[in-house]
C-alpha positions, 0 to 999 in steps of 0.5 A, a space after each residue: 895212537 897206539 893199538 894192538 889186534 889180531 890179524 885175521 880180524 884186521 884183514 875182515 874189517 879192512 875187506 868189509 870196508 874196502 868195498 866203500 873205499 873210491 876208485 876214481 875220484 877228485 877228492 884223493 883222501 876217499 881212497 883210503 880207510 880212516 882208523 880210528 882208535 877208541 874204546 879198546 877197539 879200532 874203529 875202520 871207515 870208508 866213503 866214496 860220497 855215495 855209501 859211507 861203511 864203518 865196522 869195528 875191530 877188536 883190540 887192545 887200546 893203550 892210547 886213542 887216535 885217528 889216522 887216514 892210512 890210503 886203503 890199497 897199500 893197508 889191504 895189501 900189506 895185512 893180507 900179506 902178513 902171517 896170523 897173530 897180533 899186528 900192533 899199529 903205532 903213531 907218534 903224536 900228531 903225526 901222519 905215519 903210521 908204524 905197523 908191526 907184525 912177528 918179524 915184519 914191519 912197515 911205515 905208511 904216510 897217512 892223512 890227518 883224520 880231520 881231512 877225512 869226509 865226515 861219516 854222515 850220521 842218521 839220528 832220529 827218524 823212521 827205524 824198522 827192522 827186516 828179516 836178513 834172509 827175507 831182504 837178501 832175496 828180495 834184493 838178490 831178485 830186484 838189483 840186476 833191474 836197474 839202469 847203469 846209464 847215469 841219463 836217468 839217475 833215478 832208474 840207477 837206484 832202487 825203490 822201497 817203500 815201506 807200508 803197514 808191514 810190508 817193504 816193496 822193492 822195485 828195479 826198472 831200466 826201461 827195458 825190465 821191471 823187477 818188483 819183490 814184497 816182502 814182510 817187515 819184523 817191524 810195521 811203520 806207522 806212515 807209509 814211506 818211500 825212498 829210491 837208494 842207489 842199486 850199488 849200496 843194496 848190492 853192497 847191504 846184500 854182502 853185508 848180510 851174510 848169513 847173519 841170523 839177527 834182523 836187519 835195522 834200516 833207519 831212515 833219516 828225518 830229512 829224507 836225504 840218508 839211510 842207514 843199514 845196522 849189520 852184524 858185521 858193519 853200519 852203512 849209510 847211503 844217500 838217498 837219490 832225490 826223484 820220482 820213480 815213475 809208476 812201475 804198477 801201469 807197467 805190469 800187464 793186467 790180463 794175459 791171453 797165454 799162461 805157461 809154466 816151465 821148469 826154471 832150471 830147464 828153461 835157463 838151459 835151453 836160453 843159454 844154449 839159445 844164446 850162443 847164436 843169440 849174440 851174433 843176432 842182436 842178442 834175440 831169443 824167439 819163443 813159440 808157446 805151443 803150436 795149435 793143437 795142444 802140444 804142451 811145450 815151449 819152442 826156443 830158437 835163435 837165429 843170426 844171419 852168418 853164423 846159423 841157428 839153433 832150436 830148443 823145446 822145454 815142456 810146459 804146461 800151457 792154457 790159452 792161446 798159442 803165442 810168440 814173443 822175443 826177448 833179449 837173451 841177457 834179459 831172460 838169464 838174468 831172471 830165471 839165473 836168480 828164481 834159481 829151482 822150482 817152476 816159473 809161470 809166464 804170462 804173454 798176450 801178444 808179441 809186442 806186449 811185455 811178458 810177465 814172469 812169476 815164480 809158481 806157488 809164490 805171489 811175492 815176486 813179479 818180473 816183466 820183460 820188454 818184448 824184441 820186435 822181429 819177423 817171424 
């Protein structure tokens, strides 16, 4: 292999794919990055056996190659390097590679391309495309739902399903529910439904960037592999095999109480909550107007050595005065994410879940398990 690119290009790709790179892991080869040369451009791929990322880099081929460079001291050493061209050299079959650099120079012992984890390929299968600003905040706004525990591996992904011309995410860990519709460039013409690990929407969510051009999602004809077609790079994940459990019996049909907030205003006051909330049990109590029609939400926590604290946000309310507690990290995740504007929340009683809204929009629906407490 013999190659020459530019530094700040290295650098990006090795960035982009880093983040597929393994950390713990039982097969060592996953810790590196396999660079492959061909067709006037470098080819950099890495896999942790969950989510595969590949991305190309530019540059002047004179002779083709592969080799498996472990990714820590790659990264590190192009990031160290000054601007300008870095020239990347192997010698037949061998598995060091030399790297140049204006006045610097290093050898790394790499690993036959062979060895490395074949990147899974999606041939034919169902393609749609998706708007990239559309799938970012859909995906900004379901992620944070689903489960870290492994017990249940399917609530550790994310569900979409694609309809007609319409892609549902959802998210639920048990304790939350985050389900967000949004249109698709493309129409599928059968429905489909697939559960993807949350980690690699996290990573398709960085991938996107600000890229303007849609979003291609094929999945594979075996229902087993996705992959996602950037501008900066190809992913490809697994595909988690279960049952999602039927998230639509979650979500409350009828409400008793309806009050809408500013969101920004309401983050501020569960955050202030929150400062006594983590010494008692994590706990937010609201009280949602008081009787006589007082148009405000009353937010308090309280923990038994340290103190408490009250808070009031305006609000507009119909119904009937209610109360519920919520678990603060739960609350700021949400409204953190709605960002500005207003939210509605629906309640019906202190032991039924309460149901977020963002107001003027029907595409976003977030329920929270309620905490049981004395009042």
């Amino acid at each position: 292999m013999r190659l020459v690119c530019v530094q700040e290009n290295l650098k990006h790709g090795l960035d982009i794919v880093g983040r597929a790179v393994a950390t713990r892991t039982t097969l060592p080869i996953t810790q590196s990055v396999l660079l492959t040369a061909e067709d006037n451009r470098l080819k950099l791929s890495a896999t942790n056996l969950e989510i595969a990322i590949s991305c190309f880099v530019p540059g002047q081929v004179d002779e083709a190659g592969a080799l498996a460079i472990p990714a820590r001291i790659l990264s590190e050493f192009v990031g160290s390097l000054p601007s300008g061209n870095v020239e990347l050299t192997t010698q037949g079959k061998g598995t060091q590679m030399q790297i140049k650099a204006a006045r610097n120079e290093a050898r790394v012992s790499g690993q036959n391309a062979e060895d490395f984890p074949p990147i899974p390929a999606v041939g034919d299968g169902t393609v749609v495309q998706v708007d990239p600003e559309a799938l970012k905040k859909a995906i900004g706004r379901v992620v944070f739902a689903a489960a870290t525990d492994e017990s249940r591996p399917v609530l550790t992904g994310v569900h979409a399903e694609f309809d007609g011309a319409e892609l549902t995410l959802a998210a639920a860990d048990g304790f939350r529910l985050s389900v967000h519709k949004l249109p698709l460039v493309t129409p599928v013409a059968q429905k489909t439904s697939v559960v993807v690990p949350s980690k690699a929407f996290s990573e398709l969510h960085r991938l996107i960037g600000d890229q303007s051009e849609p979003v291609e999602v094929t999945i594979s004809a075996s229902g087993t592999q996705l992959l996602f077609h950037t501008q900066q790079a190809d992913m490809v994940s697994q595909i988690i095999q279960g049952t999602f459990p039927n998230y639509q019996q979650l979500i409350p049909k009828a409400s008793t109480s309806h009050c809408v907030m500013d969101v920004a205003e309401l983050l501020r006051a569960v955050r202030t909550a929150s400062v006594f909330a983590r010494d008692g049990s994590g706990i937010v109590r609201l009280q949602i107007g008081n009787g006589d029609a007082t148009g405000k939400v009353v937010i308090s926590a309280r923990a038994e050595e340290v103190g408490d604290n009250t808070g009031e946000v305006d609000a507009t309310i119909e119904g009937d005065p209610g109360k519920i507690a919520f678990n603060s990290r739960y609350l700021t995740d949400v409204l953190a994410e709605l960002g500005a504007g207003q939210v509605t929340l629906e309640t019906s009683s202190p032991s039924s879940p309460g149901v977020f809204r963002p107001v003027g929009s029907d595409d976003y629906t977030h329920v929270v398990m309620p905490m049981f407490v004395q009042w």
